[in-house]
N, C-alpha and C positions, 0 to 999 in steps of 0.2 A: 504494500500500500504506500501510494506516494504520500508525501509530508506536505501538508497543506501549505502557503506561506504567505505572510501577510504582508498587504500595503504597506509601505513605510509611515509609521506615524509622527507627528512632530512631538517635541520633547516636550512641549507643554502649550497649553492651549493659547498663552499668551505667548508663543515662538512661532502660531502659524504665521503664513506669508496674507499682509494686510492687500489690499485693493488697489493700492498706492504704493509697491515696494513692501518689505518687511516692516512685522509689527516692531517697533521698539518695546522690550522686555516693561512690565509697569514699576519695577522697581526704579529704573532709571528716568521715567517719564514722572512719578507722584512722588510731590515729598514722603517722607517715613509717615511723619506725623496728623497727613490725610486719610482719614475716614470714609467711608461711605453717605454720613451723615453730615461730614464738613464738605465734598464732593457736593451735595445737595446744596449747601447754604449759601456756597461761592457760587452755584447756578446760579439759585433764587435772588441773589445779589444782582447778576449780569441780565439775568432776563426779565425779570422782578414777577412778583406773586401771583400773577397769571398764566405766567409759562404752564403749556402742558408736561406732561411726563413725557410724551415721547421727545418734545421740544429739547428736553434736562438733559433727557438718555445720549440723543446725541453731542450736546456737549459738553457732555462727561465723557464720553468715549473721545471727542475732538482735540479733549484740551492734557486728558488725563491719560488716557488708553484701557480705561475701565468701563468695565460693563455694569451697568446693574440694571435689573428688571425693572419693568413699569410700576408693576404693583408696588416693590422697596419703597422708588422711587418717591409716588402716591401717599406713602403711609409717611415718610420723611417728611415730606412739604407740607400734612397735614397738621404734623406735629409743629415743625417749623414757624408756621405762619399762622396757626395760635399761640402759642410762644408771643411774638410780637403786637400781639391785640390788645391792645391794654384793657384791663378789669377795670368795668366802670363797677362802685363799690353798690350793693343793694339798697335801697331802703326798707328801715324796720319801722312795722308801724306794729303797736299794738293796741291789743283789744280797744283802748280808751281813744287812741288813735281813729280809728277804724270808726268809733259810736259819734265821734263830732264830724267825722266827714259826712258820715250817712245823714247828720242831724242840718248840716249844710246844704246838701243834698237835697233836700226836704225841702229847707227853708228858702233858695236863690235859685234852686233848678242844676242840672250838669252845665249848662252853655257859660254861663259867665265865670264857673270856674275853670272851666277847658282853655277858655279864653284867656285868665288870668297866667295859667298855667305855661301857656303859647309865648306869652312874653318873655318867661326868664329860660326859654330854650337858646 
């Protein structure tokens, strides 16, 4: 029985041959210190908070020679870009709160507090 023999395979996925000539290896393309989730941030930087995923992916792959999935991607920038929403703080109202508004309510109607209310927006 003859011995099967394989394709020659590349030594590693970032060694295949790019589109454009040879990939460069990502060690020497990304700092050390770059993330997949710093990769994201420096997108979201250059493209800003609207960018799609596919828009990131390529480039991240353009600038970095890294791949990451859409989904990562997606779940990155989700995070990302709550991150910089600022917390507007709640308000608390309680019970006694709550019994003079309704008693306002009553007494002036919704309109001229809506209205009051419009102004200090």
């Amino acid at each position: 029985m003859a011995k099967k023999t394989k394709a020659a395979e590349p030594e590693s996925r970032l060694a295949r041959p790019a589109a454009r000539g040879k990939a460069i290896p990502m060690t020497e393309r990304m700092p050390e210190a770059m993330n997949k989730l710093a990769m994201v941030w420096e997108a979201l930087k250059v493209l800003g908070n609207t960018a799609k995923p596919g828009q990131i992916a390529v480039l991240i792959e353009n600038r970095y020679g890294a791949r990451i999935a859409t989904g990562m991607i997606s779940a990155y920038k989700s995070l990302l870009v709550a991150r910089d929403r600022p917390q507007l703080p709640r308000p608390r109202l309680t019970s006694d709160d709550r019994k003079m508004l309704a008693e306002l309510i009553d007494r002036v109607g919704p309109e001229p507090i809506q209205a009051m209310l419009d102004e200090y927006e």
